[in-house]
Residue frames as a rotation matrix with the C-alpha (Angstrom) as fourth column:
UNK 1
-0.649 0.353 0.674 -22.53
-0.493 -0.870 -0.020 64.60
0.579 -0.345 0.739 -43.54
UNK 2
0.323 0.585 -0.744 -24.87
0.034 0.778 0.627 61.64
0.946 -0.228 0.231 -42.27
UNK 3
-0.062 -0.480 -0.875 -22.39
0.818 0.479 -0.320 60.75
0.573 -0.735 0.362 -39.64
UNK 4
-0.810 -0.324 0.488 -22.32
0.124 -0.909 -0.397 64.54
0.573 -0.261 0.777 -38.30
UNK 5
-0.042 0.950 0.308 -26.30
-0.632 -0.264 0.729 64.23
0.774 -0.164 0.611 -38.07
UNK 6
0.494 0.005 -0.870 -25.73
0.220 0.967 0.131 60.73
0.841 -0.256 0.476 -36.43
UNK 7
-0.598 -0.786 -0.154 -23.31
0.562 -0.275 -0.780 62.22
0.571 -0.553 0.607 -34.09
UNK 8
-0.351 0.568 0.745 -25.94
-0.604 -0.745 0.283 65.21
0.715 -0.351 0.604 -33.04
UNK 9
0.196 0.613 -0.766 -28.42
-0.308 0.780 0.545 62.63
0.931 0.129 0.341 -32.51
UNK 10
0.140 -0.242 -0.960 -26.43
0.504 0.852 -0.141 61.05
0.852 -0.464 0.241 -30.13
UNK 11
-0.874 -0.458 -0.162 -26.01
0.426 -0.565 -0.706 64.07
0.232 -0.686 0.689 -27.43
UNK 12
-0.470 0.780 0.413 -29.34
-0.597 -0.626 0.502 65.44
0.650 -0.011 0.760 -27.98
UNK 13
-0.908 0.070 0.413 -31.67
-0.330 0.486 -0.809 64.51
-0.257 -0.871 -0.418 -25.09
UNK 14
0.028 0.972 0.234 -35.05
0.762 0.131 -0.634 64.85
-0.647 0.197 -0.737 -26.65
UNK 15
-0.982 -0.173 0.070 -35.01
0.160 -0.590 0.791 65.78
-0.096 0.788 0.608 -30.47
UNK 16
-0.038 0.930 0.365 -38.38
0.304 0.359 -0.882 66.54
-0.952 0.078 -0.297 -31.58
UNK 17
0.840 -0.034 -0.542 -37.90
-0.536 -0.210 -0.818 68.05
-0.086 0.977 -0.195 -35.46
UNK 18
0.541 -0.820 0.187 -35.14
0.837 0.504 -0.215 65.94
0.082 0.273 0.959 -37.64
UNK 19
0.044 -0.683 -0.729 -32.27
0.287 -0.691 0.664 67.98
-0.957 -0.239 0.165 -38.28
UNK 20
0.502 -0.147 -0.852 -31.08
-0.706 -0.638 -0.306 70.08
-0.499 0.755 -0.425 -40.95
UNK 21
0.574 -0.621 0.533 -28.99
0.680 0.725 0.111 68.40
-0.456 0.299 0.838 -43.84
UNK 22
0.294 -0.829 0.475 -25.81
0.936 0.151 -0.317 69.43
0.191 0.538 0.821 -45.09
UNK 23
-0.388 -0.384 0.838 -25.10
0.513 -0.845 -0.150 72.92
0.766 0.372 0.525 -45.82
UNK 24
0.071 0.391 0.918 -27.71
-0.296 -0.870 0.393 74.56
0.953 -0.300 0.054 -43.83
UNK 25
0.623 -0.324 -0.712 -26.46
0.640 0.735 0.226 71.95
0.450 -0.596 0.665 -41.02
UNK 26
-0.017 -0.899 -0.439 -23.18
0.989 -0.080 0.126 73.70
-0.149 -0.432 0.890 -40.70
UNK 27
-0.322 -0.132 0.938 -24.60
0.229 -0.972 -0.058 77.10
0.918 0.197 0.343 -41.07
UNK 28
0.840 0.533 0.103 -26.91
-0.090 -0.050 0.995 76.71
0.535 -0.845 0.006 -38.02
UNK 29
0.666 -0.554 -0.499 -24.07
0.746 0.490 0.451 74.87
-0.005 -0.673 0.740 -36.35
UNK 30
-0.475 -0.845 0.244 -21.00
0.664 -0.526 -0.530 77.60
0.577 -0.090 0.812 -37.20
UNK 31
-0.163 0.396 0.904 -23.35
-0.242 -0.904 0.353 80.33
0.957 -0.161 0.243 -35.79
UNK 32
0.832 0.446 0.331 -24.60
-0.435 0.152 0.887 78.58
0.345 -0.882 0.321 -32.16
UNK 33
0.836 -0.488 -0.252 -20.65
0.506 0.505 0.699 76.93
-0.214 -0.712 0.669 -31.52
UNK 34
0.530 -0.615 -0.584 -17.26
-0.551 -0.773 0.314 77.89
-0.644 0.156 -0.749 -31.45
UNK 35
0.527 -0.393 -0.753 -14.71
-0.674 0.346 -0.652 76.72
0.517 0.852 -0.082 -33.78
UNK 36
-0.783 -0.546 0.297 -13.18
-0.616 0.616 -0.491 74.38
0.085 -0.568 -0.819 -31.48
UNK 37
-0.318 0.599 0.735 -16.32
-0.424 0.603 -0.676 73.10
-0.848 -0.526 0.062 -30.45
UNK 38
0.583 0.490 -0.648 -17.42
-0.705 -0.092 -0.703 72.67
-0.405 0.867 0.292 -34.35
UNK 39
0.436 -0.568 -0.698 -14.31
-0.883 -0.123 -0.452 70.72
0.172 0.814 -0.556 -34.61
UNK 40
-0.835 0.080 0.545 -14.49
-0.378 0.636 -0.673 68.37
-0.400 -0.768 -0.501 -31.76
UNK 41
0.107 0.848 0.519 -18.09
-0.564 0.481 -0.671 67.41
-0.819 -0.221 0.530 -32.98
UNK 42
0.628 -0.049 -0.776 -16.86
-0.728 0.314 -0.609 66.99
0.274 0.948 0.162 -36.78
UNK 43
-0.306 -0.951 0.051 -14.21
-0.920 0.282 -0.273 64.45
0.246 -0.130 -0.961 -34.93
UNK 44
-0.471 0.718 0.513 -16.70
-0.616 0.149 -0.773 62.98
-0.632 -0.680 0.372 -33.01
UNK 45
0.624 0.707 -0.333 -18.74
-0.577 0.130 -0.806 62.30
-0.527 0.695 0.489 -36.25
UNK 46
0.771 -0.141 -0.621 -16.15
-0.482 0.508 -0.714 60.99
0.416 0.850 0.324 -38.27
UNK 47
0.873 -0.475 -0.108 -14.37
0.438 0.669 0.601 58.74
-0.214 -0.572 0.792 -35.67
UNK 48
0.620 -0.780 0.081 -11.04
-0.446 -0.436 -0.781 60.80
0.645 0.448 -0.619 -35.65
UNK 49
0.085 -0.333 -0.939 -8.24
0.902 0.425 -0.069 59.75
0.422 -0.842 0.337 -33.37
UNK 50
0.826 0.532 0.183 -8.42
0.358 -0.748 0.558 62.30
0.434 -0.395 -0.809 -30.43
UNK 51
0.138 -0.967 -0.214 -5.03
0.801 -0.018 0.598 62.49
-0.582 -0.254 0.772 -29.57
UNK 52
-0.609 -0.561 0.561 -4.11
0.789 -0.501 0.355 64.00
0.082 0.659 0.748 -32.51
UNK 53
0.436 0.796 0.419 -7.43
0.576 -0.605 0.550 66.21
0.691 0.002 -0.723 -32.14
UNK 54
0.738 -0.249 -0.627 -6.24
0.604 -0.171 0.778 67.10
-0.301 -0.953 0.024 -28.56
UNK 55
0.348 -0.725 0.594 -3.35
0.826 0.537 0.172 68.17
-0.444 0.431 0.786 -30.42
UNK 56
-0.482 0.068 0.874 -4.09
0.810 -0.345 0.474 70.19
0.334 0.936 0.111 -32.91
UNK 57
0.292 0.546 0.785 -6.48
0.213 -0.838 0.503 71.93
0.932 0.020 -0.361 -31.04
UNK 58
-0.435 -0.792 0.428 -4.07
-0.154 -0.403 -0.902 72.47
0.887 -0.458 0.053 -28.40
UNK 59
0.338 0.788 0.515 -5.90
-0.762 -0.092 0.641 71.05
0.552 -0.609 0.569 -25.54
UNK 60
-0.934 -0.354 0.045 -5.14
-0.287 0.670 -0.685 68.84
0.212 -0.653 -0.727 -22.45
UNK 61
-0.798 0.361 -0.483 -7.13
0.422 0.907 -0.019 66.38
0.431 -0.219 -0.875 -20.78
UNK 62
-0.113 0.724 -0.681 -9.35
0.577 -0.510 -0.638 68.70
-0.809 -0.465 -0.360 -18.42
UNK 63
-0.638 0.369 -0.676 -9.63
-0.593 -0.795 0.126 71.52
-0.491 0.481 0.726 -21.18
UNK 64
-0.586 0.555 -0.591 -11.03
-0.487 0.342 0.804 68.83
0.648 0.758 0.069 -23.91
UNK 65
-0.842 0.297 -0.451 -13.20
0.529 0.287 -0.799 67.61
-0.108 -0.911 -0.398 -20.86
UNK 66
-0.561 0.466 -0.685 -14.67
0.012 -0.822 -0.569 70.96
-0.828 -0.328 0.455 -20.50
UNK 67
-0.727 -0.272 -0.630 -14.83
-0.494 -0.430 0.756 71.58
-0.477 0.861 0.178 -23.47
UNK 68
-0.749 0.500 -0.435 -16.75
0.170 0.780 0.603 68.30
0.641 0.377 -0.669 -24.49
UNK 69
-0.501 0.778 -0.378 -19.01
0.854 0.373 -0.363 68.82
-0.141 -0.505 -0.852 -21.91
UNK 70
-0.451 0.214 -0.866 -19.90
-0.103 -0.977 -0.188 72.64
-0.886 0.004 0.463 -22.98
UNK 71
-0.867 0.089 -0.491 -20.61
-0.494 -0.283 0.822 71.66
-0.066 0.955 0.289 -26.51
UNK 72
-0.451 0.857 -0.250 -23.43
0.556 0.489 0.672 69.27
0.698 0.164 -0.697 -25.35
UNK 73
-0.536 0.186 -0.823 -24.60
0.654 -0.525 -0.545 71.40
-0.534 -0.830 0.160 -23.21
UNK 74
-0.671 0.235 -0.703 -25.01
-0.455 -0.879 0.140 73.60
-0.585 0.414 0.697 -25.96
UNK 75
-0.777 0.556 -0.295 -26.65
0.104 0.575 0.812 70.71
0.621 0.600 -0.504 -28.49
UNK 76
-0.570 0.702 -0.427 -29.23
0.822 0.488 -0.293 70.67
0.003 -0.518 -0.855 -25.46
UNK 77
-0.461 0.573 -0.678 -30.44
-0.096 -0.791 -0.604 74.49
-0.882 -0.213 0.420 -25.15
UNK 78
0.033 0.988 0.149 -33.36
0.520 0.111 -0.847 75.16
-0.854 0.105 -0.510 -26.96
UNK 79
0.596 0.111 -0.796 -32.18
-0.367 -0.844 -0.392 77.78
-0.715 0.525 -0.462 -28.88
UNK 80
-0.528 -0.830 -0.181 -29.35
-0.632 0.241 0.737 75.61
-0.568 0.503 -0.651 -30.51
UNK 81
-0.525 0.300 0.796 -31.89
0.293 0.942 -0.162 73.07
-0.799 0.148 -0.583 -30.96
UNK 82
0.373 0.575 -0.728 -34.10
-0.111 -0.751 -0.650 75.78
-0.921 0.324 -0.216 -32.97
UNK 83
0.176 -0.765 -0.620 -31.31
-0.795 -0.482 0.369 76.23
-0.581 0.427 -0.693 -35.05
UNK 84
-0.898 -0.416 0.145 -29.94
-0.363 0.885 0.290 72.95
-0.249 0.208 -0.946 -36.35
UNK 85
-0.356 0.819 0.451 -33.95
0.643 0.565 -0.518 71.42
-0.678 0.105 -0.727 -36.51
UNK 86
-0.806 0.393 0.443 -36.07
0.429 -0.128 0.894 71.56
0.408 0.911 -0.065 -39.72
């Protein structure tokens, strides 16, 4: 679960509260993304191979693009940030 936080971390422009841990992590987080995006970040976090990600979640080059760039997008709005911060 570390690596997930570690992962946030890394997209967020300007955290100012830590983050949640564990559980209440991935409640905040199922509520403010979609399930694609929730699954891309858990890749992300635990170094998956994206190919296969791409894959699975049925996704070409521009979509997982988009896609990546929507989910930080979202890590940045305030309200997500609410969410997810202690």
């Amino acid at each position: 679960m570390l690596t997930l936080n570690i992962e946030i971390e890394k997209h967020i422009n300007k955290l100012v509260n830590p983050l949640k841990e564990g559980d209440d992590l991935q409640e905040a987080l199922k509520l403010k993304l979609t399930k694609k995006e929730l699954k891309l970040l858990k890749a992300w976090a635990n170094g998956s191979d994206l190919d296969a990600l791409k894959k699975q979640l049925n996704l070409d080059d521009e979509r997982y693009g988009e896609l990546s760039s929507k989910l930080i997008k979202k890590l940045n709005q305030e309200k997500t940030k609410q969410a997810i911060c202690i």
